[in-house]
C-alpha positions, 0 to 999 in steps of 0.5 A: 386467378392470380393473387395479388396477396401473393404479392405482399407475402413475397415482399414480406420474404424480402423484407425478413431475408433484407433484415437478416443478411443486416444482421450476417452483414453487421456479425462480419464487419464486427469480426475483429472487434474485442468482446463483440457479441453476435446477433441472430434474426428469428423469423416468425409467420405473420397472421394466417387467413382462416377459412375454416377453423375445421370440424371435431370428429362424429358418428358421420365425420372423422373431423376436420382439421383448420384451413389457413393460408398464410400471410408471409413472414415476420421478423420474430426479434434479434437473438445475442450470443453472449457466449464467451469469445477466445482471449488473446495477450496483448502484453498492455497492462491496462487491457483486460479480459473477462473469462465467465459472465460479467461486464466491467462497469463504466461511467460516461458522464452521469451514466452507468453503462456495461461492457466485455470489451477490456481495452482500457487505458490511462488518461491525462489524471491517471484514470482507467478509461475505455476508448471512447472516454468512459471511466472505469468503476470499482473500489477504492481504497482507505489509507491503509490502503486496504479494498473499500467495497461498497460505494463504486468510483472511478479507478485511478493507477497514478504511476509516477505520482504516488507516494507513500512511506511507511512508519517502522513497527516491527525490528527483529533481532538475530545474534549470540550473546557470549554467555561466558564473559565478564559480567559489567559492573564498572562504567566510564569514569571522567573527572573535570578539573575542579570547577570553582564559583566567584565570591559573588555567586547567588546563591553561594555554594555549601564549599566555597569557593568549590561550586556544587549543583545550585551554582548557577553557570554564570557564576563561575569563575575562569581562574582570573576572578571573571565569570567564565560564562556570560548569559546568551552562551551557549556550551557546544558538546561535540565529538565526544565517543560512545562504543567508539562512535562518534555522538551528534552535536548537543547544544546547551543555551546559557542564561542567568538560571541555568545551573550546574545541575542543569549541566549535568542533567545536560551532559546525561542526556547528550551522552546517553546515560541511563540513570533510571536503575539505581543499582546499576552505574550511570550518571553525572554528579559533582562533589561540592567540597572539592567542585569536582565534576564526575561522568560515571558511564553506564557498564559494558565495553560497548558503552565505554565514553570519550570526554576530551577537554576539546569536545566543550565548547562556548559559543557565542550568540553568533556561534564563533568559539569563545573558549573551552573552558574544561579540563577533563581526565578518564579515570576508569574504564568500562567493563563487562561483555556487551555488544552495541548494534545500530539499524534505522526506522522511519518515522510516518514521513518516511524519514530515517532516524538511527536507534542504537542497542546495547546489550551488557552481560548483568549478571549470571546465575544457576538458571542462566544469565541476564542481559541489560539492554540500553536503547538510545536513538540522535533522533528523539526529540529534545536531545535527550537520546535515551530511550528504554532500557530493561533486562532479557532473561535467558535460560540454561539452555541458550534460549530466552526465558523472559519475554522476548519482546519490548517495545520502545517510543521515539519522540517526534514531535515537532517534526510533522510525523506522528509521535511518538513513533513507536515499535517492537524489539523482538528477540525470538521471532520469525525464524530469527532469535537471539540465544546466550551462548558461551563464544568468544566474542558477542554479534548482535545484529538487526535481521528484519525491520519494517517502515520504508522511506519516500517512494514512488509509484512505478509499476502495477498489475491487476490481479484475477480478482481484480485488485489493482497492486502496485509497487513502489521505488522503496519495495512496498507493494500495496492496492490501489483498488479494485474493479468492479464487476456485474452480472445480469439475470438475463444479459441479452436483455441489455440494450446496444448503446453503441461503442460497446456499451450496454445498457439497462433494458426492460428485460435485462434485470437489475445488476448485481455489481461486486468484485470478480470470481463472485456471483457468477461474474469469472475471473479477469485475464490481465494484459488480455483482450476478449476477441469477438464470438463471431463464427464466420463458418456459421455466418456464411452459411447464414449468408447463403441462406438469406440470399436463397431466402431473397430470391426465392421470394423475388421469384414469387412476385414474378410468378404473380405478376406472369398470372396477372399478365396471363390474367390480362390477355384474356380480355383482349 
C-alpha cells in the first residue's frame, strides 16, 4: 500500500535541497564582495525506523544485519571556506589585504568585531574606519613616536593635521685643518678714547679724573663737565664684525648702578670673547691711570673684531638716538690659522638658532698639533653668545688623537622650548671626520646635523608589518601606529554579524590579537584588496546538484500520491 511516510521523506529532500541552493545562491551573489568566505551545506540522514536491530551470528545462523528504513534527510550544518581569496591592487592607500590567517580588529560602538575585508578609509577626524563606519584597531604611539603595543585603540592617520619638529642632538663635522700655518698667539686689540668721570663720581675713581671699572656709567663726564649718560639709557652695540660677519644687535639698559665693569663684561659677552683660559688672549679691560678701555679679541684671523665708534649708540627710553659717545681706534690685529663655520640647530619648537665654530691652530708639538675650538650661538639666552670652548688634539698622522667629540648647551629659556637645548659636535663620525693636514688654507664645514624645523603630515604607507609610517614636509619619517591583528583557534567558528563582520561564537576560541607576521596571522598587502574565495565552477555544479537534488524528490511525492490515488480506485 502506498506510504504516506514516503510523503514526508520527499518533503524533507526539498526542504535540504531548498537550503542548499540558499547557500549556492548567497555564494554567487557574494562573488565580487572583498574578503567574502564561501559557505557549503552538509547534509545528514534524519532518524531511521528500526525494525530489527539484526541477530549475532550461532552454530544455527550466520547473523543478521540491522533492518532500518530511513526518515529523509536533514541539514547537518554550514561549513565556511575560510581559505585565503586572490589579492588585488587598488592603488588606495588606505585599502588593505591580509595574506595568511588573521582578521583586522574593528570597534562599532562598544563592540569588537573581526573582519578580512580591508576596505578601509578616512573619516571626517582622520580615523581609519571601514564602509559601514566601524573603527579600525591598533597600536598607537608615545611621544617619540615609537609602537605601544598593549592596549588597542582606534588608528588615526591625520594627514594635513600633524605636526612635528624635532630638536637638533647630533652636528657632525668634515674638513682639513692646515697644520702648517701660523699658530695664534695675538687677538684684536681696540683702544676707546680715554673715558674721564665727573668730579662728583661715587665712588670717585683711584686716578681721577681717568675713570676705572667702579665708575658708575652715569658718572661719566662727556667732555663739557655734563654726565654722558642719564639713568633710563640704554647703550645700542650694532654692527660690530666677528670673522667678517656682522654680530646681532646687543642692548645694554643704563640705571644709577650700572658701572663700567658692567660695560665691559657687556662688551664680551655681545662680542663673543672667551675669557675662561687665562693663557689665552681675550678679554675687555680698563687701565684706571689712563681710563682707557682695551678690547683684546680672542686669536685666530678668523675672530679678527670690528669695533667702529658708529656701532655704540645711546638710546633713549623711546629709542631715538642720543649720542655716540665713543671714539674707538684698532690697534692690533688678529693672527693665527683658523677657520669660522656657521650651521643651524632647532631647538624642540622646531625654531632655527645659528651656532657658530672657530677652530684656531694653538700650538704644534713633535706629537701633532692642537687646535682651540670657540663655540658662539645669537641665540642663547640672555645675550651672552659664548657658549663652549676646549681644545682637539690631533696626531702625527693628520687624524685626532683626542676625543672627537664634545658637547655643547644652548639656553632657551624663556622661549617655550626646552632648555637648555643640548647636542654633540662630532669630528670623527659616520664616515665623515676632520683631519690636520698641512694645506694651503683651512675648510671646515658641518656635513650632517639632525633636528628639523615645523612639518606637516603629508603622506603615509602602511607597511607588511602593519605599522602605519608617515612622512613629513620637513623630511622626517616617523610611525603613526600600528594595526592590530587576531587569529582564532577555529575561525569558522565565528558568528556572520552582517557587513562583513564577524564576531565571537561559542566554538570560535577566544582571540589572540597582536601585530602582523606573528602567531600565525600573515603579513598585510598595503593598497590591496582580498576578492572573494567563491569558486564559481564548483557552485555551479553544486547548483545542478541541488536542482536534480529537488526534483528528484518532487518525484517521490508524486509517486506516492499515484499509489494513493491507485489505492483509492480500488474502493470504488
Amino acid at each position: 500500500m502506498a506510504s504516506t511516510t514516503a510523503l514526508f521523506t520527499g518533503l524533507s529532500g526539498i526542504l535540504a535541497n531548498s537550503k542548499m541552493l540558499d547557500v549556492i545562491g548567497n555564494n554567487i551573489s557574494n562573488v565580487n564582495t572583498q574578503g567574502y568566505k564561501s559557505n557549503r551545506l552538509t547534509f545528514a540522514p534524519t532518524f531511521s525506523r528500526t525494525l530489527g536491530i539484526g541477530t549475532a551470528p550461532s552454530t544455527q545462523s550466520g547473523g543478521a544485519n540491522p533492518s532500518q528504513i530511513g526518515l529523509g534527510v536533514n541539514v547537518a550544518g554550514t561549513q565556511r571556506n575560510m581559505g585565503n581569496g586572490a589579492v588585488t591592487v587598488t592603488g588606495v592607500k588606505t585599502d588593505l589585504a591580509i595574506e595568511g590567517e588573521g582578521f583586522f580588529v574593528v570597534r562599532a560602538g562598544s563592540e569588537q568585531f573581526f573582519t578580512r575585508n580591508g576596505s578601509f578609509q578616512l573619516n571626517s577626524v582622520n580615523e581609519l574606519v571601514s564602509l559601514s563606519g566601524a573603527r579600525v584597531q591598533g597600536y598607537g604611539i608615545d611621544s617619540q613616536f615609537n609602537i605601544q603595543t598593549g592596549a588597542l585603540t582606534d588608528l588615526t592617520i591625520p594627514v594635513g593635521s600633524l605636526t612635528i619638529a624635532e630638536a637638533t642632538r647630533n652636528v657632525s663635522f668634515s674638513g682639513n685643518l692646515n697644520a702648517s700655518g701660523d699658530v695664534g698667539t695675538v687677538g684684536t686689540l681696540i683702544d676707546f678714547a680715554a673715558l674721564l668721570a665727573l668730579g662728583t663720581a661715587a665712588p670717585p675713581p683711584a686716578n681721577p679724573p681717568f675713570s676705572d671699572s667702579t665708575t658708575r656709567l652715569v658718572d661719566l663726564d662727556n667732555g663739557s663737565g655734563s654726565p654722558l649718560f642719564t639713568s633710563g639709557q640704554s647703550l645700542l652695540l650694532s654692527g660690530a664684525e666677528k670673522g667678517g660677519a656682522t654680530l646681532p644687535d646687543a642692548t645694554l639698559a643704563v640705571d644709577n648702578t650700572t658701572t663700567i665693569a658692567d660695560f665691559m663684561t657687556f662688551l664680551e659677552q655681545a662680542l663673543g670673547i672667551d675669557t675662561s683660559e687665562p693663557t689665552q688672549p681675550g678679554g675687555v679691560s680698563i687701565d684706571p691711570t689712563t681710563g682707557v678701555i682695551t678690547i683684546e679679541g680672542n686669536m685666530g684671523t678668523a675672530s679678527e673684531l670690528t669695533v667702529d665708534s658708529s656701532d655704540l649708540t645711546i638710546l633713549d627710553s623711546a629709542g631715538a638716538v642720543v649720542d655716540q659717545p665713543f671714539t674707538t681706534t684698532k690697534s692690533g690685529l688678529a693672527a693665527g690659522e683658523s677657520v669660522r663655520t656657521s650651521f643651524l640647530v632647532f631647538d624642540s619648537l622646531g625654531t632655527p638658532l645659528q651656532v657658530d665654530l672657530t677652530m684656531v691652530l694653538e700650538s704644534t708639538s713633535s706629537t701633532g698639533t692642537t687646535w682651540r675650538y670657540y663655540v658662539e650661538s645669537p641665540d642663547n639666552v640672555g645675550g651672552d653668545v659664548r657658549v663652549a670652548t676646549g681644545t682637539l688634539d690631533f696626531g702625527t698622522d693628520g687624524r685626532i688623537s683626542s676625543i672627537a667629540d664634545f658637547n655643547i648647551a644652548i639656553d632657551r629659556s624663556g622661549t617655550g622650548a626646552q632648555t637648555p637645548l643640548t647636542m654633540t659636535l662630532s669630528f670623527d663620525s659616520n664616515g665623515n671626520s676632520v683631519t690636520a693636514f698641512s694645506d694651503t688654507n683651512t675648510e671646515l664645514a658641518a656635513v650632517f646635523q639632525d633636528g628639523s624645523p615645523i612639518g606637516t603630515l603629508v603622506e603615509f604607507n602602511i607597511g607588511e608589518d602593519g605599522i602605519v609610517v608617515g612622512a613629513f614636509s620637513n623630511g622626517l619619517i616617523r610611525n603613526l601606529g600600528q594595526v592590530a591583528m587576531a587569529t582564532f583557534t577555529n575561525p569558522e567558528g565565528l558568528v556572520d554579524s552582517g557587513n562583513q563582520l564577524f564576531a565571537l561564537g561559542p566554538n570560535s576560541g577566544s582571540p589572540v590579537v597582536g601585530t602582523p607576521l606573528t602567531f600565525g596571522a600573515g603579513r598585510i598587502i598595503s593598497s590591496a584588496l582580498e576578492l572573494s574565495n567563491v569558486d564559481l565552477s564548483a557552485e555551479f555544479i553544486n547548483l545542478i546538484l541541488a536542482s536534480t537534488g529537488y526534483s528528484a524528490s518532487t518525484r517521490i511525492i508524486t509517486t506516492a500520491n499515484d499509489l494513493m490515488q491507485q489505492l483509492l480506485l480500488i474502493g470504488r
